[in-house]
C-alpha positions in Angstrom: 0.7 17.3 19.6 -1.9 20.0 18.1 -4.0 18.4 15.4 -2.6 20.6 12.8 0.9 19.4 14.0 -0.1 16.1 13.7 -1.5 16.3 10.6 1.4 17.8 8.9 3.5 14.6 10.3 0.9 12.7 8.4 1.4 13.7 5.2 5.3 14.0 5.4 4.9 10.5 7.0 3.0 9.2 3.7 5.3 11.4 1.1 8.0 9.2 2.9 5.8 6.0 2.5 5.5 6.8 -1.3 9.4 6.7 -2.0 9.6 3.4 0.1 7.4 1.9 -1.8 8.2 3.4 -5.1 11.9 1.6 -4.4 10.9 -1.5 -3.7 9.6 -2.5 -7.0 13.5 -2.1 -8.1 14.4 -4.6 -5.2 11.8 -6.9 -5.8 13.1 -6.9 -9.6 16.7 -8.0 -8.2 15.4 -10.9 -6.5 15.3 -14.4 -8.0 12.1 -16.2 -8.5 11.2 -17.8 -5.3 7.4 -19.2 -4.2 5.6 -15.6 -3.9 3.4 -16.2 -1.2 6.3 -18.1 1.3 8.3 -15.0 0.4 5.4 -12.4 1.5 4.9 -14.4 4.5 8.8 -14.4 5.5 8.5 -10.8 4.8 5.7 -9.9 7.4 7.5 -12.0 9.5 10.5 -9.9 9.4 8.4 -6.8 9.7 7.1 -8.1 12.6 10.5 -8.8 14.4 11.4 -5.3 13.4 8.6 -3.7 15.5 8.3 -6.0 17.9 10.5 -3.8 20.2 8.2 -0.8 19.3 5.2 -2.2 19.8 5.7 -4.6 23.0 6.8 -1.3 24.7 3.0 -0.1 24.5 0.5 -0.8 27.4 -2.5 -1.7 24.8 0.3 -4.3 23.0 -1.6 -7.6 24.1 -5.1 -7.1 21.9 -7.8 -8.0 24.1 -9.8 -11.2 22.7 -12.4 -9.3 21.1 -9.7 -7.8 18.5 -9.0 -11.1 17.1 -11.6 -11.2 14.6 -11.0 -7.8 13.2 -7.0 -7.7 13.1 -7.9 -11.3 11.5 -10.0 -9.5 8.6 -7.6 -6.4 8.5 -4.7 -9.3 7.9 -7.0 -10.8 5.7 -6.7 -7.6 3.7 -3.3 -8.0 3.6 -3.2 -11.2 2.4 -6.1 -10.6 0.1 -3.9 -8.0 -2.1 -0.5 -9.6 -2.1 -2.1 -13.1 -3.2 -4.3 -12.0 -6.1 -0.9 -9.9 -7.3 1.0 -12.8 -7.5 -1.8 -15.0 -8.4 -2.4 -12.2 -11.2 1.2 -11.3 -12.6 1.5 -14.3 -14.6 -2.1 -13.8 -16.2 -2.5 -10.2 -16.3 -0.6 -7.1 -18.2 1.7 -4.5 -15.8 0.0 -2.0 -17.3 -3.6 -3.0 -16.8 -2.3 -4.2 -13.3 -0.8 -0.4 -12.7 -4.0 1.2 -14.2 -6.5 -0.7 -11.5 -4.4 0.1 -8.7 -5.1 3.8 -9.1 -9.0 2.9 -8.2 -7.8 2.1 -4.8 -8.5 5.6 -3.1 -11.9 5.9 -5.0 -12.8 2.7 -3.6 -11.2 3.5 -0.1 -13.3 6.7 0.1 -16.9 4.9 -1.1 -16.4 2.3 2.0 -15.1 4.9 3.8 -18.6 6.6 3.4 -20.4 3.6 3.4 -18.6 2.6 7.2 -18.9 6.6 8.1 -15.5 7.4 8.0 -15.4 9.8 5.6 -17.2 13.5 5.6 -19.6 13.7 2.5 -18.7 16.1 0.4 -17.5 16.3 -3.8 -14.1 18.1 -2.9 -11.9 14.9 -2.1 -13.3 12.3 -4.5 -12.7 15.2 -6.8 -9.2 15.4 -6.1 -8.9 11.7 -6.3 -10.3 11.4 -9.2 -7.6 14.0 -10.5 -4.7 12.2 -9.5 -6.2 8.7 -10.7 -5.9 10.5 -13.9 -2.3 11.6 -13.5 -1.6 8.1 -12.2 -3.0 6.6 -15.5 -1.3 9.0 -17.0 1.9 7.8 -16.1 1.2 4.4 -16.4 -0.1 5.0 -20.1 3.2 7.2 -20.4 5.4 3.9 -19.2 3.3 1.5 -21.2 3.7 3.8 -24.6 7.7 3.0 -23.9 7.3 -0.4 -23.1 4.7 -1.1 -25.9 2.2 -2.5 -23.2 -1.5 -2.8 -23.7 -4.6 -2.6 -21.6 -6.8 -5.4 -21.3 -9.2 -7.1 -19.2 -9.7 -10.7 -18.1 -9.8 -12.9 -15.4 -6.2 -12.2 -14.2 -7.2 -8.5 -14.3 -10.5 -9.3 -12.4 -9.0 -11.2 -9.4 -6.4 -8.4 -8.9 -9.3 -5.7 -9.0 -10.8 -8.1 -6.0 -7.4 -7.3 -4.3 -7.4 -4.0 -5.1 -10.6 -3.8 -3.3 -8.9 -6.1 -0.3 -5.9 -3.4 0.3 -8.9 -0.6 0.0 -10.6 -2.1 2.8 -7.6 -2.3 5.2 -7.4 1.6 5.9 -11.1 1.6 6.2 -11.1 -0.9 9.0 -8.3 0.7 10.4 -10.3 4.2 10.6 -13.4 2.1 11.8 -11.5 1.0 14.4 -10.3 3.6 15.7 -13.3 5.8 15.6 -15.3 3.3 17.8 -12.5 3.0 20.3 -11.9 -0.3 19.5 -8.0 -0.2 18.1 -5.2 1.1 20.3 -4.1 4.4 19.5 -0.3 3.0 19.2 0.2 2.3 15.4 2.9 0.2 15.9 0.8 -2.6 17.9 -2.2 -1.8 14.8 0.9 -2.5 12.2 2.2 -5.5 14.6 -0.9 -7.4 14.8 -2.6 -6.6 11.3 1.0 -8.1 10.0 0.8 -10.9 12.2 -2.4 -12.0 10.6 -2.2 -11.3 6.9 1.8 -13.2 7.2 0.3 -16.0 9.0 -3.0 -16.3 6.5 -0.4 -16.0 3.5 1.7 -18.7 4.8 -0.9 -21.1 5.1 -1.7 -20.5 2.2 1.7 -20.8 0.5 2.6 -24.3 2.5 -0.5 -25.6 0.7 -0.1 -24.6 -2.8 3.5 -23.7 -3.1 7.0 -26.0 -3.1 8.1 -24.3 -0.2 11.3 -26.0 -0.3 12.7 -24.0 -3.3 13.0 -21.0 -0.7 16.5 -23.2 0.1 17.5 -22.0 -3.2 17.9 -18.3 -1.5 21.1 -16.7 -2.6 22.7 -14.1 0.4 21.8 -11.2 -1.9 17.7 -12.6 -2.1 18.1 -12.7 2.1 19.5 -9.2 2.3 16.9 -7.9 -0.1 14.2 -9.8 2.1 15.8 -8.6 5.1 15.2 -4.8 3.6 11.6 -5.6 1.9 10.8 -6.2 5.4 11.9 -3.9 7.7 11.8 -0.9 5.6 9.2 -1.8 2.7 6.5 -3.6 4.7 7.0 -2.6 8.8 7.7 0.8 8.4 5.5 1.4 5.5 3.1 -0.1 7.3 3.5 1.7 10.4 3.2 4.7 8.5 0.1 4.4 6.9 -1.3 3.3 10.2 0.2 6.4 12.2 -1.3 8.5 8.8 -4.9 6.9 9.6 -5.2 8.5 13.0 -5.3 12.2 11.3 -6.8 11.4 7.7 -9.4 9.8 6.2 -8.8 6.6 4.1 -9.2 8.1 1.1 -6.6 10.6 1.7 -4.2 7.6 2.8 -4.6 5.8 -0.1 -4.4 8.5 -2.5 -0.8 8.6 -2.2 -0.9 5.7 -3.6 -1.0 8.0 -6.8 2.9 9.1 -5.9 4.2 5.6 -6.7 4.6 5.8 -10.5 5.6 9.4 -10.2 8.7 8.1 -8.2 9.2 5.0 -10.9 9.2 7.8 -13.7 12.1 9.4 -11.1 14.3 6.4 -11.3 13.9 5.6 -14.5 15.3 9.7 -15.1 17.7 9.0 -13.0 19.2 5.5 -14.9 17.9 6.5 -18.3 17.1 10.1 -19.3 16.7 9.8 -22.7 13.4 7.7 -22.4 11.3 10.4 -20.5 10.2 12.9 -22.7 7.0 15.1 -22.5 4.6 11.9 -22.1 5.6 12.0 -18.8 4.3 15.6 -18.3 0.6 16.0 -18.3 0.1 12.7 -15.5 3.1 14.0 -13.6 1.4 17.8 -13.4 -2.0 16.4 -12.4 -0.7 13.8 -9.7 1.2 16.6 -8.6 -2.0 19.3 -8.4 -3.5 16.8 -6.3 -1.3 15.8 -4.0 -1.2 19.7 -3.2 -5.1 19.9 -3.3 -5.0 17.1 -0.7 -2.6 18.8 1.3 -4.1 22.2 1.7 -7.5 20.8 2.0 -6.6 18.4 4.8 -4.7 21.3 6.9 -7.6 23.4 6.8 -10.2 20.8 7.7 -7.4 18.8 10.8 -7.7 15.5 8.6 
């Protein structure tokens, strides 16, 4: 596959990854309130299964002992995020929660840079910091509905410490990769990384969680476990890993930005009366970006 070719597939891979995970916020929603960090780990663990039969099919599956310590600290990633956003939900505002997330692709590009992984340059943290605004803006937009507030505190500090965690995972990824180190098969990257961060989460959730509530699961919690899993954590996963090969974090993570543009679709498409012309000027800019990034990532291959 050309580079352009492969490219293209990159971004229609993430635009794809941006719906995924834009749905599964309504899933989570339907789900009853079980121990968070069991649940995550159950959840990598059905990712896993899900792409064991991909990856195990690859020459480069079995990671060569030298790997360990960094799929250990891209699972740590992993784990990082997901346990300061539950640790943070019950301390910490969704909105102020939604409004640090959209640093993620600033931060992603400034280790990028600092790893060498991304070109220097003021064109892409440009356009990143373009769609972080449309991404606020449409978190302001949903918070103006909602009559949410911004503040800051200690639940808002830890999940900016995971926001840098999940930052760090496409960096390492790219890092990787560019030294040769990581196989070039995304599904044994996504296989292993998941591996790690479920097995670091459920450590962590046998010792501070009552693990026996998870008995309490209802058949609809399994079947929305069962699709968190396959299709909200191993392929989006597998995704973003297969995007890393041909872009730069920062580019990865910047559709990241699409994710409240797809909850301001749903909520359209359940209630049309509450989107009105708030919605407009963060939809418009995420939107310009999203194009900037495109265009500027065909012409330069990535």
């Amino acid at each position: 596959m050309s580079p352009a070719a492969s490219t293209r597939g990159a971004h229609l891979g993430m635009l794809l990854w941006a719906a995924l995970v834009g749905f599964s916020f309504p899933a989570v929603g339907l789900m009853s309130e079980l121990p968070p960090l069991s649940l995550t780990a159950l959840r990598f663990a059905i990712a896993c299964a899900g792409l064991w039969w991909l990856a195990r099919r690859a020459q480069d599956f079995m990671p060569a002992p030298r790997l360990l310590p960094l799929y250990a600290l891209m699972g740590l990633c992993l784990a990082g995020f997901f346990g300061a956003m539950f640790w943070a939900a019950h301390r910490a505002t969704a909105l102020s929660m939604a409004t640090l997330y959209v640093t993620v692709p600033l931060l992603a590009f400034l280790m990028g840079r600092g790893l060498g992984v991304e070109r220097p340059g003021w064109r892409l943290p440009g356009i990143l910091a373009l769609g972080a605004l449309g991404a606020l803006g449409l978190a302001l937009a949903e918070a103006w509905h909602q009559g949410g507030r911004l503040r800051f505190g200690i639940g808002e500090a830890v999940f900016f410490l995971g926001c840098c965690s999940t930052a760090l995972y496409p960096v390492l990824s790219k890092w990787g990769l560019a030294r040769g180190w990581l196989p070039g098969t995304a599904s044994v990257r996504t296989f292993w990384s998941l591996g790690a961060g479920g097995v670091l989460i459920g450590l962590v959730g046998l010792y501070v969680e009552p693990v026996g509530t998870l008995l309490d699961m209802t058949v609809l919690d399994l079947a929305l476990l069962i699709y968190l899993g396959l299709c909200s954590s191993a392929l989006t996963f597998w995704l973003m890993q297969r995007a890393t090969s041909s872009l730069t974090p920062g580019a990865v993570t910047a559709y990241g930005y699409l994710v409240p543009f797809v909850s301001m679709l749903l909520l359209f498409a359940s209630a049309p009366s509450q989107v009105g012309w708030v919605w407009l000027p963060g939809s418009l800019a995420v939107l310009l970006a999203m194009g900037l990034l495109m265009r500027d990532s065909g012409r330069a291959g990535g």
